[in-house]
Structures are given as C-alpha cells and as structure tokens.
Backbone as CSV, one residue per row, in Angstrom:
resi,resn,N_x,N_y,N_z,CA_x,CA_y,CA_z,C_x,C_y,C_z
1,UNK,5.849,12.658,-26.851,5.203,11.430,-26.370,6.116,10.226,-26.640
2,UNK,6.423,9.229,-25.764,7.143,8.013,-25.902,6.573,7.210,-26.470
3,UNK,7.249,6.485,-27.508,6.724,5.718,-28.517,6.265,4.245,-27.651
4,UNK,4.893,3.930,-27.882,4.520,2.686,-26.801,4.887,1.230,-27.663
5,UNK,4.588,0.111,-27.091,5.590,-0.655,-27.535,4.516,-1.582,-28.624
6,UNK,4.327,-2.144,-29.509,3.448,-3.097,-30.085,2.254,-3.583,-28.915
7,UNK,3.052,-4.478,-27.550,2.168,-5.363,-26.893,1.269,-4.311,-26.218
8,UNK,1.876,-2.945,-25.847,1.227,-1.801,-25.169,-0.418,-1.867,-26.084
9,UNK,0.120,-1.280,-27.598,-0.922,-0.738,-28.239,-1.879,-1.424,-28.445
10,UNK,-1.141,-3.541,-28.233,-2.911,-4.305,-28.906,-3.696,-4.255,-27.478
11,UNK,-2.766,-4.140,-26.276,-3.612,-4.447,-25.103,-4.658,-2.940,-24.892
12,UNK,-3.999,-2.166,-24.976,-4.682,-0.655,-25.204,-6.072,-1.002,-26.110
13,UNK,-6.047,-1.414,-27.158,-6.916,-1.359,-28.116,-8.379,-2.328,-27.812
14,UNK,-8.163,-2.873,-26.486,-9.266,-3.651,-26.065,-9.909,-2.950,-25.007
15,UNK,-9.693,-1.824,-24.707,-10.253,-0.829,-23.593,-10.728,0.151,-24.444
16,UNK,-12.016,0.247,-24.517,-12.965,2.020,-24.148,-12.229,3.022,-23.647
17,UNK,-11.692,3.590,-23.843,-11.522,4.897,-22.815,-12.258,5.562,-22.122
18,UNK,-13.111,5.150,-22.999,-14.539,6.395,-22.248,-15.530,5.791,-21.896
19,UNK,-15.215,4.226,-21.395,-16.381,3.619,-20.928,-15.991,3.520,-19.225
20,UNK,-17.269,3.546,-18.415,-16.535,3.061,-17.279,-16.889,1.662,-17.257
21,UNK,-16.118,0.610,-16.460,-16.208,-0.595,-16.829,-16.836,-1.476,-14.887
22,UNK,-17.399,-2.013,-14.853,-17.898,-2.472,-13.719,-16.491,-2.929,-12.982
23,UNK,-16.520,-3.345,-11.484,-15.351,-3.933,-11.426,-14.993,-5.298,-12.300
24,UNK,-16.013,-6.041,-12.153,-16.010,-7.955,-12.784,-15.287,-7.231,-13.749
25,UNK,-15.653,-6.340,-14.820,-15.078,-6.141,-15.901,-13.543,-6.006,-16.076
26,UNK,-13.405,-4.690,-15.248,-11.903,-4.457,-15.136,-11.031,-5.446,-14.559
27,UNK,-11.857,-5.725,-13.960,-10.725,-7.227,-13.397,-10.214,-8.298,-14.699
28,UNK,-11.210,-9.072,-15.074,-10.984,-9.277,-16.239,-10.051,-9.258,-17.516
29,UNK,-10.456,-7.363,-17.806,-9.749,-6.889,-18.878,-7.891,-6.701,-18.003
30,UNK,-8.035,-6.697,-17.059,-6.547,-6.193,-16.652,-5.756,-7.043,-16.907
31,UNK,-6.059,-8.279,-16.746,-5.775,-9.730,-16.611,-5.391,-10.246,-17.957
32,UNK,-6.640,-9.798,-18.863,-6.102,-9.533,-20.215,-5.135,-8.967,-20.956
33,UNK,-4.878,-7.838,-20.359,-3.948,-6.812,-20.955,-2.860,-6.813,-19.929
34,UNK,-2.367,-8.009,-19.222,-0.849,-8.181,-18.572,-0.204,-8.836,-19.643
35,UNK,0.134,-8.008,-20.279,1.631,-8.682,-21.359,2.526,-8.948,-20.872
36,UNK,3.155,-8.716,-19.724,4.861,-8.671,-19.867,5.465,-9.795,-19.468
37,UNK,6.676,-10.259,-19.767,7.208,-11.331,-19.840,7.412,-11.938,-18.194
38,UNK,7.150,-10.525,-17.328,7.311,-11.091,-16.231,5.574,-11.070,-15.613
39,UNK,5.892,-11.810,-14.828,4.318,-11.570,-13.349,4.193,-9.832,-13.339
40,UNK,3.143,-9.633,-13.567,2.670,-8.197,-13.446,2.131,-8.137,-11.903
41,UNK,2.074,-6.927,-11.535,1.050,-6.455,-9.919,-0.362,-5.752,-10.672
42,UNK,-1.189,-6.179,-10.321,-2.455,-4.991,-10.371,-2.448,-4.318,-9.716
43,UNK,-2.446,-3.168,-10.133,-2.587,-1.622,-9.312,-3.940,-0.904,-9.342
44,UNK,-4.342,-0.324,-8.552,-5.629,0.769,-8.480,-4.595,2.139,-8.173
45,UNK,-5.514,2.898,-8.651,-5.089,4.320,-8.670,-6.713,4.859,-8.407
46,UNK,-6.622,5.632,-7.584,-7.945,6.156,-6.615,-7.479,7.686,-6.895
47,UNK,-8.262,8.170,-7.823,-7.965,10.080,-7.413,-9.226,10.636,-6.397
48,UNK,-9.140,11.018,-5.602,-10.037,11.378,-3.947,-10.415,12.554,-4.509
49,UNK,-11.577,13.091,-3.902,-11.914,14.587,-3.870,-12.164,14.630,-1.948
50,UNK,-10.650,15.428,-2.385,-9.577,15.404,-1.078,-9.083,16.822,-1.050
51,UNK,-8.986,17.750,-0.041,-8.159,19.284,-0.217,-6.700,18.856,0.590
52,UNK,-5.878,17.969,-0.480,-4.492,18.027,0.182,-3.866,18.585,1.022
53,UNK,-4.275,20.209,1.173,-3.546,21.042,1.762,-3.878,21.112,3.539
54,UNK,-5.022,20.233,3.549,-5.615,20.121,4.699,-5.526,19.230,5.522
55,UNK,-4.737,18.892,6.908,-4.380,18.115,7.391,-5.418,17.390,7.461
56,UNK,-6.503,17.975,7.986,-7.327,16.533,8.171,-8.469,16.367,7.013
57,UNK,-7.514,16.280,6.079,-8.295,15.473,4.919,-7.281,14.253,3.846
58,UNK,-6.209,14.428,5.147,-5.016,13.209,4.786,-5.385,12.499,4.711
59,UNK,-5.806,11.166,3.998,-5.889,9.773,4.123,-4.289,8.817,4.485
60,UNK,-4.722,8.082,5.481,-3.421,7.519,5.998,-4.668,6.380,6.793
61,UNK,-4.415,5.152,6.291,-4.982,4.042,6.815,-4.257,2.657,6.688
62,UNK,-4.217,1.500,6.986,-3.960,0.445,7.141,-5.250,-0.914,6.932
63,UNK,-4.766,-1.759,5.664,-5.714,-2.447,4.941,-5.469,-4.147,5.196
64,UNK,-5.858,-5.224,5.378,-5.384,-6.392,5.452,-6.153,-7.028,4.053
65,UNK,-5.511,-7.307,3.130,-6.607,-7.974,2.219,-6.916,-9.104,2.701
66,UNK,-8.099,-9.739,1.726,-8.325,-11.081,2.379,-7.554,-12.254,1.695
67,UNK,-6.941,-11.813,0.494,-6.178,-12.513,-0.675,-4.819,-12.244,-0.538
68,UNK,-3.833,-12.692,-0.605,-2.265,-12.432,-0.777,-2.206,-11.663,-1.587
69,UNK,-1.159,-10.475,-1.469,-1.143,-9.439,-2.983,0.321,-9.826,-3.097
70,UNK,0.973,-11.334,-2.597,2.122,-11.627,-3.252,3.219,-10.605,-2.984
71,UNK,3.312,-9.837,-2.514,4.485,-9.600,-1.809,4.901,-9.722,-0.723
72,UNK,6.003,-9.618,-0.574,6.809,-10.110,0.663,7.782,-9.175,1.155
73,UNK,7.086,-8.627,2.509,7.929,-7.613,3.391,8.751,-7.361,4.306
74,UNK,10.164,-7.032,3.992,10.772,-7.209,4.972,10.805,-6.494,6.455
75,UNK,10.479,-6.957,7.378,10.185,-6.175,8.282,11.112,-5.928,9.856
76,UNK,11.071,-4.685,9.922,12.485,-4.639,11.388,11.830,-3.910,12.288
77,UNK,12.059,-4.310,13.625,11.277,-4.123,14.930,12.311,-3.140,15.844
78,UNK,11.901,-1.886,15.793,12.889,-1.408,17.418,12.102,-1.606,18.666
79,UNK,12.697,-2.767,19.266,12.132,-2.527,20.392,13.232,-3.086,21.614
80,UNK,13.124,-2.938,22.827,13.933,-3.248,24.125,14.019,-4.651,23.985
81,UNK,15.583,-4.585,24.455,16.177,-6.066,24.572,15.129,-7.111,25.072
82,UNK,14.521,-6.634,26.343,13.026,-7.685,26.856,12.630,-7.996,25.785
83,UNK,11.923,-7.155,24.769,11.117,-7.644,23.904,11.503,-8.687,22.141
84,UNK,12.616,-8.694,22.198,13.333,-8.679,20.916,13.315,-10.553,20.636
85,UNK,13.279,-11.088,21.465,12.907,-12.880,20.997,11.640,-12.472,20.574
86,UNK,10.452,-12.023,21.543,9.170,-12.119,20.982,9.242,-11.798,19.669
87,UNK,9.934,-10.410,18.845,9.525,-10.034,17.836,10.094,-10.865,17.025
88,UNK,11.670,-11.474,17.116,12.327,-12.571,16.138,10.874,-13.793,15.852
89,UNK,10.668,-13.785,17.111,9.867,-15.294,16.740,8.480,-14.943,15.697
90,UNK,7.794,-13.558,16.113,6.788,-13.423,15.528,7.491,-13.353,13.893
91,UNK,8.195,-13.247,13.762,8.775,-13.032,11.915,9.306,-12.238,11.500
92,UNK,9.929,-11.308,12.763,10.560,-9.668,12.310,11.742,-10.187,11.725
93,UNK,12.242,-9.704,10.446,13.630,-9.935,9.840,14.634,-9.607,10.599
94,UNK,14.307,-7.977,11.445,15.725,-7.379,11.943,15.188,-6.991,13.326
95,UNK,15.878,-6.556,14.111,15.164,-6.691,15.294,16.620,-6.283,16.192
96,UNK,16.473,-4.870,17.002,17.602,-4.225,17.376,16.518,-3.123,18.213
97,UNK,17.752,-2.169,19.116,17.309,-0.871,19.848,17.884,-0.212,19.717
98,UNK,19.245,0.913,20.699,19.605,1.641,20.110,21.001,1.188,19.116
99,UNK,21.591,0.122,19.078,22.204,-0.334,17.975,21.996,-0.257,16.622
100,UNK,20.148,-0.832,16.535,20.249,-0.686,15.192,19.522,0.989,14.944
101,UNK,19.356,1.840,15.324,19.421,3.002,15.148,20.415,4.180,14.973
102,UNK,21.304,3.248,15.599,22.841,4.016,15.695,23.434,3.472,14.266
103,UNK,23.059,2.516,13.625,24.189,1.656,12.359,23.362,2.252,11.125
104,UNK,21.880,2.576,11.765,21.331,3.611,10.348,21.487,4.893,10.322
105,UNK,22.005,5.519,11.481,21.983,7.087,11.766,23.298,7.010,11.029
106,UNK,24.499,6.012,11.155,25.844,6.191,10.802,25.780,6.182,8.789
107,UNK,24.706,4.894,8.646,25.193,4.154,7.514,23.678,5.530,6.014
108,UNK,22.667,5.935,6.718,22.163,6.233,6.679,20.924,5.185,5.333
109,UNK,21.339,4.091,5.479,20.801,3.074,4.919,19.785,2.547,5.660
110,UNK,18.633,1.870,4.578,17.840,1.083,5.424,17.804,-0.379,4.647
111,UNK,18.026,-1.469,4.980,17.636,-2.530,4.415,15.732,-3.593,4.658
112,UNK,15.050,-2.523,4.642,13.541,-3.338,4.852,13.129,-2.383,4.436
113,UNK,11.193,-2.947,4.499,10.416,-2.307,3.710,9.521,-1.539,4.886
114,UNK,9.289,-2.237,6.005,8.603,-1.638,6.857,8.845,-1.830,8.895
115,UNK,8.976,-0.772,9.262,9.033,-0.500,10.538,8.368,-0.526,11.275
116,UNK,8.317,-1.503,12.282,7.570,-1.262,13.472,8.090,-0.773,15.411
117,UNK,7.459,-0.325,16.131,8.175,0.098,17.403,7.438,-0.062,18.628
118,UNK,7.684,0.072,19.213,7.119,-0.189,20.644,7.354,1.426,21.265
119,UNK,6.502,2.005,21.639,5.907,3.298,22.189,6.938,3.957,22.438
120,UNK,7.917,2.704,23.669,9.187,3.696,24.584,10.669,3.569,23.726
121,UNK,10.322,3.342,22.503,11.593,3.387,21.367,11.301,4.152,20.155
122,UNK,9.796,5.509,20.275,9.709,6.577,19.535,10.628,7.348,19.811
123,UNK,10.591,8.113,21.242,11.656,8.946,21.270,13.177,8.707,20.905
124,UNK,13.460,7.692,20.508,15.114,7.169,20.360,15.024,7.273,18.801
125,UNK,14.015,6.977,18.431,13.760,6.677,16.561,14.110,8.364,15.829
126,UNK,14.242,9.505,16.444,14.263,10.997,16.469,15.343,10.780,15.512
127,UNK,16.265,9.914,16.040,17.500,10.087,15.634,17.602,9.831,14.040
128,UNK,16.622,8.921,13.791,16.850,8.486,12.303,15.340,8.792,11.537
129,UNK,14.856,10.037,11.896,13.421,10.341,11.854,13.598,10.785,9.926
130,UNK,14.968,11.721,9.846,14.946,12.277,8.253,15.533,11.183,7.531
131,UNK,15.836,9.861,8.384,15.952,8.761,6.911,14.844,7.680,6.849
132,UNK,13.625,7.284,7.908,13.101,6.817,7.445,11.998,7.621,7.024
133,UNK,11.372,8.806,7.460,10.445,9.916,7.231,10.266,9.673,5.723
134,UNK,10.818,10.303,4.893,10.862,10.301,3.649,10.689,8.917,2.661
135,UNK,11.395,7.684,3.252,10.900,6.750,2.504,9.467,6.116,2.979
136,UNK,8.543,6.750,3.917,7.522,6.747,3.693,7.202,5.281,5.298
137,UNK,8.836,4.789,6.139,8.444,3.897,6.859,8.918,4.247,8.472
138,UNK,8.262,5.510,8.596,8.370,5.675,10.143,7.517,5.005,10.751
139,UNK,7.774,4.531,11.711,6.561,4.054,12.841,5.240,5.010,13.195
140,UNK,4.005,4.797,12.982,3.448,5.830,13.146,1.845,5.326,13.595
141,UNK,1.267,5.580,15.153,-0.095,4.410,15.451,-1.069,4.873,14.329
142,UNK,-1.014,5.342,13.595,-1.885,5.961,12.496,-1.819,4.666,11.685
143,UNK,-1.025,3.698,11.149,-0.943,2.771,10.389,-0.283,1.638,11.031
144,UNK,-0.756,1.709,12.516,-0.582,0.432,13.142,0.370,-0.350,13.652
145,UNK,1.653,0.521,13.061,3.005,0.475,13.538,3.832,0.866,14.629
146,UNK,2.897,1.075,15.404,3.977,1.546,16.815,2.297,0.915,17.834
147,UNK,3.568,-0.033,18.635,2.199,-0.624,20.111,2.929,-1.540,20.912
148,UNK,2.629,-1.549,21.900,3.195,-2.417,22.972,3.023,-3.642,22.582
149,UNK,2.171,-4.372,21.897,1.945,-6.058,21.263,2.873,-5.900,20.182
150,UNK,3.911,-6.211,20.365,5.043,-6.432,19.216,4.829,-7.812,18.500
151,UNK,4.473,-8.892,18.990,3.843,-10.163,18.106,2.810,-9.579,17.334
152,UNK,2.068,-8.940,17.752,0.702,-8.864,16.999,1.094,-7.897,16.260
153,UNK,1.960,-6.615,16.030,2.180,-6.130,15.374,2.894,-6.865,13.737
154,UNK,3.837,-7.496,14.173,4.471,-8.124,13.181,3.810,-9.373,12.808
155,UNK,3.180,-9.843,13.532,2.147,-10.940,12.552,0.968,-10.539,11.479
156,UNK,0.546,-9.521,12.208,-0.455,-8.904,11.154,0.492,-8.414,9.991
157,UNK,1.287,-7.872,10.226,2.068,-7.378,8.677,2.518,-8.394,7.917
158,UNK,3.457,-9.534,8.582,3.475,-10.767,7.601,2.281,-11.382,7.398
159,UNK,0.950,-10.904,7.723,-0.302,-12.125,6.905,-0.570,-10.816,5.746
160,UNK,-0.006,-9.814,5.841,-0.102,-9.134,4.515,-0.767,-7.413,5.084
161,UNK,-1.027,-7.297,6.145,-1.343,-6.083,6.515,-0.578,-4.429,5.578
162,UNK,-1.492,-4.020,5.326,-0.628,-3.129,4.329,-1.069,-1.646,4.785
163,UNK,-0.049,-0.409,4.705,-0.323,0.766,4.895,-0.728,1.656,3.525
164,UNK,-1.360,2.357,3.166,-1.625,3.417,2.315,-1.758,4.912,2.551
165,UNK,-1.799,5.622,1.887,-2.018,7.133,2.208,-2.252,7.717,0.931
166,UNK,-2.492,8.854,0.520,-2.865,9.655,-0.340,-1.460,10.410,-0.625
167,UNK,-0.899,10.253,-2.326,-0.176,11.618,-2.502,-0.045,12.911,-2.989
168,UNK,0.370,13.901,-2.787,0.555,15.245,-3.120,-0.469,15.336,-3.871
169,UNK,-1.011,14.758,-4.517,-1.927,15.004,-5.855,-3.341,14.627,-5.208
170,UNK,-3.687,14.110,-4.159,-4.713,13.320,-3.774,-4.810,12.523,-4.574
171,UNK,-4.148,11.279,-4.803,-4.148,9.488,-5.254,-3.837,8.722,-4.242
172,UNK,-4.506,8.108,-4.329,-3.737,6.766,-3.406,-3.885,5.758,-4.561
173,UNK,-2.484,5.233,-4.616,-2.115,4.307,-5.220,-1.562,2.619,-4.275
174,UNK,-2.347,1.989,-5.421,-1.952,0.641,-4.098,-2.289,-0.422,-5.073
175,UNK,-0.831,-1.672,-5.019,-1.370,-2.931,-5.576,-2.312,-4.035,-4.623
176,UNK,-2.998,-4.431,-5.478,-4.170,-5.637,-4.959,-3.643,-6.858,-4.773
177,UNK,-2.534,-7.135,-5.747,-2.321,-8.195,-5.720,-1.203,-8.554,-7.165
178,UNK,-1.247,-10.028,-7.321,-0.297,-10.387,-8.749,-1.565,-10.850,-9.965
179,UNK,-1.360,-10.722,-11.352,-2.329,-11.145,-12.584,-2.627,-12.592,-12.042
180,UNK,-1.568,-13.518,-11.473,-1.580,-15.157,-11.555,-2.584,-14.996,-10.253
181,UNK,-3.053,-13.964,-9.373,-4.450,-14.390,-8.580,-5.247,-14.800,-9.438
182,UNK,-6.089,-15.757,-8.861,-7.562,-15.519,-9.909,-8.221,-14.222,-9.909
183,UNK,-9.939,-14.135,-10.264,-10.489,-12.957,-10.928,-10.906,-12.849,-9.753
184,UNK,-11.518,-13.779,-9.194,-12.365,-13.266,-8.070,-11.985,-13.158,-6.518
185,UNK,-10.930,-13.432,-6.826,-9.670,-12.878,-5.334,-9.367,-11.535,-5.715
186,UNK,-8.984,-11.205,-7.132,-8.654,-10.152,-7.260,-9.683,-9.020,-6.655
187,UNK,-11.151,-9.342,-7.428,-12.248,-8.420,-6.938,-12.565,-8.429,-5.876
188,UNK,-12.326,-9.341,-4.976,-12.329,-9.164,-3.282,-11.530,-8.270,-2.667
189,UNK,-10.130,-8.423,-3.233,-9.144,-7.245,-2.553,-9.773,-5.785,-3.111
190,UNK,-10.120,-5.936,-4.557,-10.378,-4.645,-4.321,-11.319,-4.146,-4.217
191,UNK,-12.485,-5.041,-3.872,-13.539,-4.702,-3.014,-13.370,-4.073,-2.041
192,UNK,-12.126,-4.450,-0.919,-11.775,-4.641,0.519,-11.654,-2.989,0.132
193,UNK,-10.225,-2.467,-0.360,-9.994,-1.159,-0.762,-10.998,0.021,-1.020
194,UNK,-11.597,-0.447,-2.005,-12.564,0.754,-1.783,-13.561,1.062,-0.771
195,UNK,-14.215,-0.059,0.013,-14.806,0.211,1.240,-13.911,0.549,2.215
196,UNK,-12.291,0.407,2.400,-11.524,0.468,3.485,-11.363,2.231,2.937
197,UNK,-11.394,2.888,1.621,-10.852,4.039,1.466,-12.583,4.982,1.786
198,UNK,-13.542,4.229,2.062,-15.055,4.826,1.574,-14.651,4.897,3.159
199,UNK,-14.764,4.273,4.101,-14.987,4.213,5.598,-13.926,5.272,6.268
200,UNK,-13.042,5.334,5.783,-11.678,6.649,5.991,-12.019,7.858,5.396
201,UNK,-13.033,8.162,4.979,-13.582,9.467,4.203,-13.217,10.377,4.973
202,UNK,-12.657,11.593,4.860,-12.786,12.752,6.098,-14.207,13.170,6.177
203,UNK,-14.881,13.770,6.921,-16.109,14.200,7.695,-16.013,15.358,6.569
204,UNK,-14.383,15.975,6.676,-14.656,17.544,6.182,-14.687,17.456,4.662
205,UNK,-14.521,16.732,3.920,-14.465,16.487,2.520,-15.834,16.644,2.017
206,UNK,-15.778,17.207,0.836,-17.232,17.846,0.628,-16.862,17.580,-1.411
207,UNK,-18.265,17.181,-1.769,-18.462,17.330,-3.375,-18.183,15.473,-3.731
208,UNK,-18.118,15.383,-4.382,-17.434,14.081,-4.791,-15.750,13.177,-4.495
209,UNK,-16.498,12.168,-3.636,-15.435,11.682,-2.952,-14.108,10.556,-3.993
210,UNK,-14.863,9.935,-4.883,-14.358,9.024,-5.769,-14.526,10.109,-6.925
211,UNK,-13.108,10.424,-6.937,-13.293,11.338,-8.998,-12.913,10.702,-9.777
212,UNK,-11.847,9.174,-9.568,-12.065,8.550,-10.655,-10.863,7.200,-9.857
213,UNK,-11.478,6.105,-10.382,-10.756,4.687,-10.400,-10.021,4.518,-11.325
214,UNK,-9.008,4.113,-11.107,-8.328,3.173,-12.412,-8.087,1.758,-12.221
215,UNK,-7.921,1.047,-13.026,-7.364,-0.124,-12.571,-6.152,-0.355,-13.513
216,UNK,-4.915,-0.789,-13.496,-3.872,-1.487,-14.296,-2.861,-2.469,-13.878
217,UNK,-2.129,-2.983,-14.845,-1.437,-4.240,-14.586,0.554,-3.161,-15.173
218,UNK,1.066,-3.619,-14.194,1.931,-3.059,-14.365,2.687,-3.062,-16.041
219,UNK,2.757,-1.391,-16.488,2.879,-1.319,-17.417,1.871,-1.273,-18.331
220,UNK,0.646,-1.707,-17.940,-0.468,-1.972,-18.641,-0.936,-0.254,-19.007
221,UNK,-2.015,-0.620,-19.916,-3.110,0.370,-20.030,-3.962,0.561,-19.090
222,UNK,-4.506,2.002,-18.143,-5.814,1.802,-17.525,-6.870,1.829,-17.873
223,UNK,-7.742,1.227,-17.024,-9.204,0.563,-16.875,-10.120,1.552,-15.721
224,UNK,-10.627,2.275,-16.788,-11.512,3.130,-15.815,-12.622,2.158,-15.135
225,UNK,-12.981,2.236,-13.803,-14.013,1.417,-12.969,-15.209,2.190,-12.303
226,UNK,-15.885,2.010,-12.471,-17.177,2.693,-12.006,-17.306,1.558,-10.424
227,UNK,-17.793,2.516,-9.106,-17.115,1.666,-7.805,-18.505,2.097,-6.971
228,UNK,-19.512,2.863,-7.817,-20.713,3.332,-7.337,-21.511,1.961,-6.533
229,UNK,-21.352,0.572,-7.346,-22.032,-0.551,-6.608,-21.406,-0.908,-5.356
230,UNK,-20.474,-0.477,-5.046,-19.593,-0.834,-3.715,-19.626,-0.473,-2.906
C-alpha cells in the first residue's frame, strides 16, 4: 500500500466510509477535502449494473452541463473546403480535409481533445481510424460528433457539451466541474449526470442499475452518495 500523504489522511478522516452521504452532503464534503495546492476537478465515478460484454448495454452518451466544468477543449473539424470558414468561425481550433488527415496518418499525432466531421469525411477518417479510435476521439453520431450542421456541432462543444461512456469495468467516470464552482452549481451538474446516465439505461439491463456513486476531488478521498432522491 502507498504511503498517503498527511493532507490525504486529515481530509480522509472527515468521511464515513460506510455512510452514504446525500448529494448536498458530498458536495460539500468534497469541497472540503480539496487540499491540493492546485484547483482540483470534482469527479463522479458511477459503477453501472451493466453486462459489459454486451453491446447493447454500452453506455455512450453526450451531456451539456448547465454550469462550466472549467475546461477548455480543443477542438478540430474535418470537413470540405465549402464548409471550413463556417467551422473556423463557429470556434473549431483546427479545421482541414484530406490534408489534415494525411499530416496525422504521417505524424501519427493528434494535437486536440475532440473531433468532429461532417458525414461525407467518415469514409476518408478510415485512414486515421487506429489513431484516433483508441484515444477515445473518433467522430461518432452516437456522441454528437459527426452531422451536416458543423456550426452547431462545434458550438455546442465549446458551451461545454461533453461525451461519456462506460469503461471495461462498467464505470463511467466524468468531472462536473472545478472545487472554485460554488456548491450549488456543483449539485446541478451532477444532478444533470445522473438523470442524463438514469435516461440512457439499457432496456436490457436488469437488477440494480446504480451499484454505487462516488464523488471526489482530484486526489481526494471518496464520498459515497446515495442518488436514490434523483
């Protein structure tokens, strides 16, 4: 076991383990127990009663909070020369067709966080499918990222539009936001979350859907949440 650090153990020592804590609460205590010298993220950690192995019991959705969760995404658009002012203007950082597919197929680098495309620049994206695949930012209409409205695509992502999914383990993990939100922005976003992950339920999922909440502040201790009022 790794030895935890002083600020770890006093913030630890103000959590129950074995209590579940309302949200107001956990919000609260998280807020409490952000020690670190820098701005912390609040994170939720959602374990699903989910059969991973089952395609359609993937969770893969797209969330807009109503609060800033303070980050800032860089975002690159493939789409046809026609379309490529629209997307500059809407706020796309990078914004290319088969150029910039050809300089990542070569360089096998990506410099952004998230991808968007326009329908008739999937089939060209093939090319660089095993380098963005894996970091998790292919274009995909499942999370809102591939559509003929290339403004509206990239505006919704810069007002904070965010993708999630479930991993290997059935978790979905996702920050809400920064500690310096207030409490009750915080509990709005993650209000938003758990009804956005309750409404994405698969049909075929059976037994208990929420097996357990967490809440933490990066680095922090978790905050078990009871999400039954939500």
């Amino acid at each position: 076991m790794p030895k935890r650090s002083k600020r770890y153990t006093e913030s630890k020592a103000l959590i129950d383990s074995k209590k579940l804590y309302t949200p107001d609460e956990a919000v609260e205590l998280v807020k409490k127990t952000a020690t670190t010298k820098f701005e912390s993220s609040v994170e939720v950690h959602v374990r699903l009663g989910i059969d991973v192995k089952q395609s359609d019991q993937q969770i893969r959705a797209t969330i807009t909070f109503p609060h800033s969760t303070g980050k800032t995404k860089k975002i690159a658009a493939f789409v046809p020369e026609a379309k490529q002012k629209e997307a500059k203007e809407a706020g796309a950082d990078m914004v290319g067709a088969e150029d910039l597919i050809d300089e990542i197929a070569k360089t096998n680098k990506v410099d952004f966080d998230i991808a968007v495309a326009t329908p008739d620049m999937m089939p060209k994206l093939a090319k660089i499918a095993k380098v963005l695949g894996p970091k998790g930012i292919m274009p995909n209409p499942k999370t809102d990222t591939v559509g003929p409205n290339v403004k509206k695509l990239v505006e919704d992502l810069k007002k904070g539009k965010v993708a999630y999914k479930n991993d290997a383990q059935g978790i979905v993990h996702q920050a809400i936001g920064k500690t310096s939100l207030n409490a009750s922005a915080l509990l709005e976003n993650f209000q938003s979350l758990i009804e956005s992950l309750r409404k994405h339920k698969p049909s075929s999922a059976k037994g208990l859907y929420f097996k357990s909440v967490t809440l933490s502040s990066t680095m922090g201790p978790g905050i078990k949440v009871d999400v039954s009022g939500i």
